[in-house]
N, C-alpha and C positions, 0 to 999 in steps of 0.2 A: 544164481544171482548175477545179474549183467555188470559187467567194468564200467565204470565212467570215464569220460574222455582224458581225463588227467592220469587216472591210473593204466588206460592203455598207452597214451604219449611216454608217462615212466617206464613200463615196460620194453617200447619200440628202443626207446634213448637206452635202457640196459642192454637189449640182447645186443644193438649196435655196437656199445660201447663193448661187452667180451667177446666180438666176433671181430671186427674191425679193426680196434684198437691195437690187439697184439699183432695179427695180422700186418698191418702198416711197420710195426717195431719188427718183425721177424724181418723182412723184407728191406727194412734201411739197414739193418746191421748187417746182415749178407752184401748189401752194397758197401758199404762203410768198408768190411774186409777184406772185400775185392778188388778195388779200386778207390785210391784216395782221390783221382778226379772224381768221383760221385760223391765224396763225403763235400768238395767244393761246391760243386754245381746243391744240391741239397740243402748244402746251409745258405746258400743265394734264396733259394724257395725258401727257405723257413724267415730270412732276417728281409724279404720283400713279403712275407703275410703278417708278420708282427707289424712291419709298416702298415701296414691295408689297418689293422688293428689301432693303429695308432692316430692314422688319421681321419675313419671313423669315428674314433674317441674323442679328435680335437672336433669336427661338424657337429657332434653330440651338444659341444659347450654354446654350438648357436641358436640350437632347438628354443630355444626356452620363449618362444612367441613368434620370431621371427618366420622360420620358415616356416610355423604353424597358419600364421596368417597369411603369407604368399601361397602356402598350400590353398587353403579355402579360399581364396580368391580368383587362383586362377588355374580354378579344374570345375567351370561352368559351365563350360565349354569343349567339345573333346576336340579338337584343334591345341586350347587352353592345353591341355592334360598331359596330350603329348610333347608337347615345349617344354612343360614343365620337368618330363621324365628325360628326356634330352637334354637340357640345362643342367639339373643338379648333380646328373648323373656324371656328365663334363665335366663337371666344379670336383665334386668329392671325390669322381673315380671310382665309385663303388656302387653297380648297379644292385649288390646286396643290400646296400644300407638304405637305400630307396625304397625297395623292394617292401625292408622290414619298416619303411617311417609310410609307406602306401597300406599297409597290413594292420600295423597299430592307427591310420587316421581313420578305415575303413569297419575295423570291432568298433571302432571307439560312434561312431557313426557321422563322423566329420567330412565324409565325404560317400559319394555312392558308389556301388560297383562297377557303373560303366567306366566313371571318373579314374579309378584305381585301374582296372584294365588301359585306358588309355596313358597310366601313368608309366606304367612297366612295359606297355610298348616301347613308348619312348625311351624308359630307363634302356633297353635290348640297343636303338640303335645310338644312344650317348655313349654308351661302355665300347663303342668301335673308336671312338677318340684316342681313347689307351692303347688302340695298336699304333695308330698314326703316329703318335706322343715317342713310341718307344721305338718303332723304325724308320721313324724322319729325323726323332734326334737322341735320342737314348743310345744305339749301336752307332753313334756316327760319332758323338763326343763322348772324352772321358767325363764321363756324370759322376762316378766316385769323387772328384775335386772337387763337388759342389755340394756332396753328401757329409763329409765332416762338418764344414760352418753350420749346414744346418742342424745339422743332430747340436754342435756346440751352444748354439740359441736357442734350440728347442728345447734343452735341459735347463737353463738358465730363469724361461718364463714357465717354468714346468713349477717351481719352487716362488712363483709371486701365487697371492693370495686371489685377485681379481681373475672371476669366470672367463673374462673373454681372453687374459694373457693367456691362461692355463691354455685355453682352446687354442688358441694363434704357435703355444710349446708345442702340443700333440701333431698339430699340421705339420709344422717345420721339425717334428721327428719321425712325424709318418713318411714324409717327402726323402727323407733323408735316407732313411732305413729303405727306402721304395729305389732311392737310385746304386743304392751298396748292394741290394738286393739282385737287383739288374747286373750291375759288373762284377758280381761274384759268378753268378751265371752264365756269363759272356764265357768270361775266363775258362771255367769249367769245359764249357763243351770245345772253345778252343783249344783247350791240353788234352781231352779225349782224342786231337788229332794221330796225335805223337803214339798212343796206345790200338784207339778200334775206332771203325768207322762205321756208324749207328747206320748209314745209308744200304750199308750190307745185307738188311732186314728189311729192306725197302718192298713193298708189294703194292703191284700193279694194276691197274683195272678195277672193275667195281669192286672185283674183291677187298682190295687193298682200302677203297675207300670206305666201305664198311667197318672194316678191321680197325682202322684209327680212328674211324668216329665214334667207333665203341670205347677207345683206348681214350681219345680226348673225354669221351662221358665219366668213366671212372676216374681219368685225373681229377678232375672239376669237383665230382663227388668228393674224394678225399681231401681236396685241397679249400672247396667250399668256396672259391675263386676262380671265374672263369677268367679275370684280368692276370691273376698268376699263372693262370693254364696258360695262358696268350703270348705271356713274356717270354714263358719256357719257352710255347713253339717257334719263336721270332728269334729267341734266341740263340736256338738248335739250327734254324734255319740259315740265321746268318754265318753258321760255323758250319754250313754243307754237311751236320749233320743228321738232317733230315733230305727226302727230296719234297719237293715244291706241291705237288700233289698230294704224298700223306698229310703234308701241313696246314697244305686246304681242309683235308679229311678231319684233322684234329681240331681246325677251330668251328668246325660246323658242332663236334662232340661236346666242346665245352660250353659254345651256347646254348646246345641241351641240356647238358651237366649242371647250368649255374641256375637252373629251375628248385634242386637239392636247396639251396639258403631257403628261399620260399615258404618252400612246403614246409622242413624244419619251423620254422618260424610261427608257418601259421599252423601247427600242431596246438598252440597253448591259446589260439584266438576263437572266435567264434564261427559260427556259420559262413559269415559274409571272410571273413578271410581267408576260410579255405575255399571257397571259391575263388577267390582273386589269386590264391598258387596252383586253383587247377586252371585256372586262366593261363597263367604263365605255362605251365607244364604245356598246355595245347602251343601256345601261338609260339612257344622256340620250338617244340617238335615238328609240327606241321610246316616251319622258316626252313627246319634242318631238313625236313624229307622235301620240299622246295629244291633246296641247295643242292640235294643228292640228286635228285631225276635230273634237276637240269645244269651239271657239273658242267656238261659240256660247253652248252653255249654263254654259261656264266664266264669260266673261264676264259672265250673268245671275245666274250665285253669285256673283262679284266684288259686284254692287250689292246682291245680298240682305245678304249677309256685312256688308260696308260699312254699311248701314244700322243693323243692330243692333250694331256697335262704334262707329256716331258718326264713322266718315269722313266729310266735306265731299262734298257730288255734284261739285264742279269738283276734289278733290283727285285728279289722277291720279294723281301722282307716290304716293301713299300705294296709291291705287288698283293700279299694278303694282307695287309689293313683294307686296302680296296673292297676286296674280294669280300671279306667282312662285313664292311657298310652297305656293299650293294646286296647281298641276299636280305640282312636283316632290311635295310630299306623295301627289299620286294617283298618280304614278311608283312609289313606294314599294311605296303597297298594294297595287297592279297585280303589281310583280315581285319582291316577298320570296317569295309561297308556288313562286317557278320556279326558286330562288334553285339546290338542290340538280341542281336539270335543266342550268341554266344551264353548273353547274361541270361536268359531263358532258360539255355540249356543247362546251364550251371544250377541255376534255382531248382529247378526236378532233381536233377544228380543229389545235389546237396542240399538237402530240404532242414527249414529250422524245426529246431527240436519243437516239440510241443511246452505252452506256456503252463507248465505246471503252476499249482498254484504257489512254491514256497520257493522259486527257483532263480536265481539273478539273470539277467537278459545284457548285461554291458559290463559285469565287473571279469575279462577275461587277463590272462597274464600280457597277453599283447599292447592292451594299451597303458600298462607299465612302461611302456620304452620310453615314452617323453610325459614329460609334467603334464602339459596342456590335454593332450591324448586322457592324460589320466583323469583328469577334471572335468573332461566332455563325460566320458563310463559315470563320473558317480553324477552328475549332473544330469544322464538321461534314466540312469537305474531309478536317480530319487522322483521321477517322472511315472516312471514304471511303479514302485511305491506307492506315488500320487492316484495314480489310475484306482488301484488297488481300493486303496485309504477311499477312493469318491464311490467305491461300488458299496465298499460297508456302510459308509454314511446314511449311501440310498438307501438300502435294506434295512438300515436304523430306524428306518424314519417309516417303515411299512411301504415303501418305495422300489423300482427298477431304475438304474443307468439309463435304458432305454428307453423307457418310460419319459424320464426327467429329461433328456438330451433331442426328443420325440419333435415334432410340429405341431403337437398336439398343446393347445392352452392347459399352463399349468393349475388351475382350478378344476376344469375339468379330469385331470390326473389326478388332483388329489382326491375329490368327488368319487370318481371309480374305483380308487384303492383305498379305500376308506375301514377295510379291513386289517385289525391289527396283528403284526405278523411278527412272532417270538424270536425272532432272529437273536442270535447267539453272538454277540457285538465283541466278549472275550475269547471265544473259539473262534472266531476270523480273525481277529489280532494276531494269535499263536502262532495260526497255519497259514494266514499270506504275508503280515505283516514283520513280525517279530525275527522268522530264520533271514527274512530279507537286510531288515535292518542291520542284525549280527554280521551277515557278510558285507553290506554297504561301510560299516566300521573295520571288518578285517582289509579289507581293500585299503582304506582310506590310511592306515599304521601302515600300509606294504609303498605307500607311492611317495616318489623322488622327494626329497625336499631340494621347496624351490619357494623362495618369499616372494615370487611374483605371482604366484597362485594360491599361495596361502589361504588370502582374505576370500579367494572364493572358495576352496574349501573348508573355509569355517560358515560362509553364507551357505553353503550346501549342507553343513552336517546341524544347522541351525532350523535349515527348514525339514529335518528329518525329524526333530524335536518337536518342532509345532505340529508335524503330522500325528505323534504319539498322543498328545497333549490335547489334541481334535477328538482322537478317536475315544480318550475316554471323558469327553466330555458328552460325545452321543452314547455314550454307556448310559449315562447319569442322567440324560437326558429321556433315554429310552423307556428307563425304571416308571416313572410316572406317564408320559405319552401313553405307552400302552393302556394303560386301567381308563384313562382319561376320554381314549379315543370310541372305545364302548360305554360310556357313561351316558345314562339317561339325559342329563344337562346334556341341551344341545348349545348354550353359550359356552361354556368350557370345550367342547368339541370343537366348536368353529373356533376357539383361541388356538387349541391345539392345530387345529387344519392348516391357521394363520401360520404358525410356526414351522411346520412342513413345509409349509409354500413358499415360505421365506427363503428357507437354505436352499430346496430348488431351484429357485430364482435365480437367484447365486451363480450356483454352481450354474445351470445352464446359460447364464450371463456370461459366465467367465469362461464357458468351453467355445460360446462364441469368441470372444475377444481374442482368443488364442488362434482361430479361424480365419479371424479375418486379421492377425497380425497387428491389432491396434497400439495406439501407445499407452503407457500409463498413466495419463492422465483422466481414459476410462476406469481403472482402480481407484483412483480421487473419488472422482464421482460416485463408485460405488459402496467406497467411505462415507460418504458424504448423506448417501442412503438409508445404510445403514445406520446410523447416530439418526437419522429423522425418524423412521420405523421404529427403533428403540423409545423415542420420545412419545411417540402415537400409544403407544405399547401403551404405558405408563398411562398415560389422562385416561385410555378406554379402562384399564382397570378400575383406577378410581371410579369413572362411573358405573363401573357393572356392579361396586360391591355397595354404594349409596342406594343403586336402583335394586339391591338385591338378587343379581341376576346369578351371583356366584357365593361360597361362603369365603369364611378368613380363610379356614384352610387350603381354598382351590384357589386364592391369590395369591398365599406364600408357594405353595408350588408352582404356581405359571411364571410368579417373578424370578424362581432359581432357574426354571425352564429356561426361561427367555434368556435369564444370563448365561446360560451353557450355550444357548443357539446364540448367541451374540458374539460368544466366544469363538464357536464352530464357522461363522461367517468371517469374522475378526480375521480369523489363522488363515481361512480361505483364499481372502483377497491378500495379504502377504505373502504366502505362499508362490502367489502365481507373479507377484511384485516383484521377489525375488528372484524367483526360479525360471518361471515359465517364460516372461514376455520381454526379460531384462537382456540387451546387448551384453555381454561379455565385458566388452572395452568399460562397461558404465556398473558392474557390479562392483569394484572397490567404490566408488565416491558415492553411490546408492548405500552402502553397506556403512559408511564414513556418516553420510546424511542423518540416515532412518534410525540407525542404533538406537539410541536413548528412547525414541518414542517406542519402535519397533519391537523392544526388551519387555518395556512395560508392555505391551498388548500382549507378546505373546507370553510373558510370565503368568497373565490368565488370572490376576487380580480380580476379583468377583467383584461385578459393576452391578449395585442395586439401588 
């Protein structure tokens, strides 16, 4: 019996966690023994990643629409895409937290792959800021004197009530923790002077640069921060701890290292995410084996460069932020024009699973990370649903999808399928509808609360109800159609056909509308239809049962009929009101608007 992708992800995170784990602990505490400047320098890396932690947590508190919608707006473009991953990545400082808001916008289907590739480009060459950041002025001032107030403010608005103070506490204790972090470290490898000197270890030539670009990968790894792997090396550096060449070596590792958030990340997402961490995985490996071939003459730009900006010839530390920016920068222009190959390649490598029939397509744990992310997944699953709910309908009705959705005039598809087809209207509920539905509610208990997206998560779990409510209405509808549609009476027949061709209509009305992006004003209209239909309905009865043409009994069944297919159109054109063709921005005052009326139609009050 095969593992599911959740039960292999728990096992990967177990064997990690008892291999790894103790591993890291055996290894601080031999250091801790050894040397109490290692227990200094250690706790700088531990109280600079609880920062990284903290101020993550504070950007978290601004998700809630905002940078949902600068996301979607301006990744149109991959120009767009890459600004964007360069921008936020400079603001927050965490090309992980990008990484993972590019990975949840990309399950969730809010954005495409190319878009997400050219996000985490840019995210690669934002995160060179942090070096610039920490050795233009991190080792030049004491930044400890500006890390107390803040953590003192940042605790203050940590305890107010309002989203955005909380968020503005976590920044100003993330920054805080971020520069204590720094001068714990400094300190550290400064007092390593007094003891051993790290440079003693120093190794030369390719070898050496190998050596540490493997050693910066595993820090990165461990540390899940290639901007703490960064600070270490700037900071080892500034304290002639390191020589200038391993240091090169180590930040080419941790730009490959800091691939590890990614993948972790997209382990719990779907298809299209892990493709966007094997994206990343390629374009820092492919930056870093870049950086390695051409060490040399990178390096000789490094001193050109330096020269006409006025760097110091002894300032490394300024010297690798350079160095930094310029390979990833030639990462860039190396692999943008591959960008469209890339997504190909990805697509074969990582192929979508097959559409089972009972299987969710967008409820993945990834797009858990933010509200809005979460409200796209059940907003396109209930789509996925929909798809579903419109092929039983078909097949209710002695019908195809393709058939109904065809170029073909629907008279003449009714005409041609005029044979009636036993279709099993409760055995497709079971097994596509019903396991889907269970998980579109397990989902739905699992996501953030957040009253900005609330009301459309009640508009979505409202249109999950009208889809139940549909389907068994073409149950009921189906019980008599069948006998009817073989019935010697060809006036009954042709009622029924009417009936067929109605909801047809519909539906394939409505899979246009959705085609060509109309507004909703075409749903008016097909309101507006349908109450006229209904009416015709009504007078041709009467005179078919004057003229004899039917008995009572085949007009008290046409008239429950017709109110079951009025029902099944009713839910139809709300459905797609709500769900399908509705702006986002315009589902709360839609939802404010239609209620009352919207309640009663789909509460499915029997209209005779």
């Amino acid at each position: 019996m095969e593992k599911s992708d959740p039960e292999i992800n728990d096992v990967l995170k177990s064997v990690l966690g008892k291999i790894l784990l103790p591993t890291i602990f055996i290894v601080l505490a031999y250091g801790f023994w050894i040397s109490p400047n290692f227990k200094e320098i250690a706790a700088g890396i531990a109280i600079f990643l609880f920062g990284m932690l903290a101020l993550e947590e504070g950007f978290r508190a601004f998700t809630g629409g905002v940078l949902e919608q600068l996301l979607k707006r301006s990744t149109n473009k991959l120009w767009k895409s890459l600004s964007f991953g360069v921008l936020t990545t400079t603001i927050m400082q965490s090309s992980s937290l990008v990484s993972v808001i590019a990975i949840s916008f990309l399950g969730a289907g809010l954005i495409g792959l190319a878009q997400g590739i050219g996000i985490v480009f840019g995210a690669n060459l934002g995160t060179t800021t942090g070096a610039w950041l920490v050795a233009g002025f991190g080792l030049k001032v004491k930044i400890s004197a500006y890390a107390m107030p803040m953590l003192v403010f940042g605790v203050i608005l940590l305890f107010q009530k309002s989203r955005q103070l909380k968020g503005i506490g976590y920044v100003l204790m993330g920054l805080g923790f971020l520069f204590l972090g720094i001068h714990y470290m400094k300190e550290g490898f400064e007092a390593f002077k007094d003891t051993i000197h790290l440079t003693e270890y120093a190794v030369a030539g390719y070898r050496g640069l190998l050596l540490f670009t493997l050693i910066g990968v595993a820090a990165t790894v461990i540390m899940q921060s290639s901007h703490a792997t960064l600070v270490l090396i700037i900071t080892a550096l500034a304290a002639q701890q390191i020589t200038y060449e391993n240091a090169l070596a180590l930040a080419i590792g941790a730009n490959i290292g800091t691939t590890i958030t990614a993948i972790l990340g997209s382990l719990s997402s779907n298809e299209q995410g892990k493709r966007l961490a094997g994206a990343h995985l390629i374009f820092n490996t492919v930056t870093g084996l870049i950086a390695i071939i051409l060490m040399q003459p990178l390096m000789q730009a490094v001193e050109v460069i330096s020269g006409y900006a006025g760097i110091a010839a002894n300032d490394y530390t300024l010297k690798l932020a350079l160095f930094h920016t310029l390979f990833n920068l030639i990462g860039i222009i190396v692999m943008v024009p591959f960008i469209n190959r890339l997504v190909g390649f990805l697509e074969r490598i990582i192929r979508a699973e097959p559409d089972h029939f009972a299987k969710p397509k967008h409820l993945n744990d990834s797009a858990l990370e933010f509200s809005d992310t979460a409200v796209e997944a059940i907003r396109l699953e209930t789509l996925h649903i929909y798809g579903k709910a419109t092929e039983i309908i078909a097949r209710g009705l002695s019908l195809t999808k393709k058939d109904i959705f065809s170029d073909e005039k629907l008279k003449s598809v009714i005409n041609r399928l005029d044979t009636p087809d036993d279709y099993d209207v409760d055995d497709a509920y079971d097994h596509y509808i019903k396991s889907l539905y269970r998980a579109l509610l397990h989902f739905i208990n699992r996501m953030p609360n957040d009253t900005n997206t609330s009301p459309q998560t009640d508009n979505i779990r409202f249109c999950n109800q009208a889809i139940i409510l549909m389907l068994k209405d073409v149950k009921h509808l189906q019980k008599n159609m069948l006998g009817f549609m073989a019935s010697i009476n060809p006036d009954i027949r042709k009622e029924y056909n009417h009936i067929r061709r109605r909801i047809a209509k519909v539906l394939r009305r409505l899979e246009k509308i959705r085609d060509q992006e109309q507004s909703a004003l075409t749903h008016d209209a097909l309101d507006r239809m349908l109450e006229k239909n209904d009416e015709l309905l009504h007078r041709r009865l009467d005179g078919m049962i004057r003229r004899g043409q039917i008995t009572a009994d085949m007009a008290i069944s046409l008239m429950n009929d017709s109110s079951y297919a009025y029902n099944i159109i009713r839910n139809l054109i709300e459905i797609n009101r709500r769900l399908i063709l509705t702006d986002k921005g315009n589902e709360d005052m839609m939802l404010s608007e239609n209620s009352s009326a919207s309640n009663h139609d789909l509460l499915l009050t029997a209209k005779t």
